[in-house]
C-alpha positions in Angstrom: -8.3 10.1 14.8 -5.2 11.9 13.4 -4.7 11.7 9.6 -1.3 10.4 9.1 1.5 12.4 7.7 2.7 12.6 3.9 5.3 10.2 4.5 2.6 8.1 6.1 0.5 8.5 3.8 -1.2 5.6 1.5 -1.4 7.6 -1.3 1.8 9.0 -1.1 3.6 5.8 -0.5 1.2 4.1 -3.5 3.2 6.8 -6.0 6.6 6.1 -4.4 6.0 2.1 -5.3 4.7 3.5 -8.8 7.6 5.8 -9.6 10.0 2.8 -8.5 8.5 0.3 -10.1 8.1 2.7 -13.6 12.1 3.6 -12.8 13.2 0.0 -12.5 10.9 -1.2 -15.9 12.4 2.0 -18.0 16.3 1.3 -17.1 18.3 -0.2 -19.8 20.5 -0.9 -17.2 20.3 -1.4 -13.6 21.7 1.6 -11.7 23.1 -0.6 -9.1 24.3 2.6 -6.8 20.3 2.8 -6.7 19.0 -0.6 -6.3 19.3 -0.7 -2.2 18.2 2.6 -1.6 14.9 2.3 -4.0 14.5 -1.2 -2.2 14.3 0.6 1.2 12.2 3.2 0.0 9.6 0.3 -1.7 10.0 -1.7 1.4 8.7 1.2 3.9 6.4 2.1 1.1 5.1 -1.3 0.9 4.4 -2.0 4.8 2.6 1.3 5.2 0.3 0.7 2.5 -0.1 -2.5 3.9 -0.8 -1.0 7.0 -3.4 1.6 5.8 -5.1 -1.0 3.9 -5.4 -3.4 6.7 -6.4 -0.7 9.2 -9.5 0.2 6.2 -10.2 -3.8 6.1 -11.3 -3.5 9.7 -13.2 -0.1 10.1 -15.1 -1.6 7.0 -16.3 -5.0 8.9 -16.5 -2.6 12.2 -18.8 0.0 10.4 -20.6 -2.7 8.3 -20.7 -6.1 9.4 -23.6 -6.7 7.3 -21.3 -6.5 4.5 -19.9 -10.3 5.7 -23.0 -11.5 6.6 -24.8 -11.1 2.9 -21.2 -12.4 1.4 -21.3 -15.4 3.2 -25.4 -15.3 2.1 -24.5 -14.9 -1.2 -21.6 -17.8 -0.8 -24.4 -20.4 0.5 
């Protein structure tokens, strides 16, 4: 399975959310010449760390489906 690159990266795109988020809570006053383009950046940051997260959620029930099983035991 090929890593994915930087810009595909969950980490990567976890900090780009972070520093946008930190950028948007600091400003006085909303830089409005930087509003769209940090919401496309959080927007493609957002989906892939969606996507990663998602694509963990299932090697995790693939690689240990006794993980469900003694949730759902534990549930009962």
């Amino acid at each position: 399975m090929k890593a994915p690159d930087k810009a595909e990266n969950f980490t990567h795109s976890y900090e780009t959310l972070k520093t946008i988020a930190e950028t948007l809570r600091n400003q006085r006053e909303p830089n409005v010449d930087e509003l769209i383009p940090m919401l496309e950046a959080a927007t493609k940051a957002y989906k892939i760390c969606q996507s990663r997260l998602a694509s963990v959620q299932l090697a995790l029930k693939e690689y240990l489906p006794q993980t469900d099983d003694a949730a759902k035991e534990e549930i009962s």
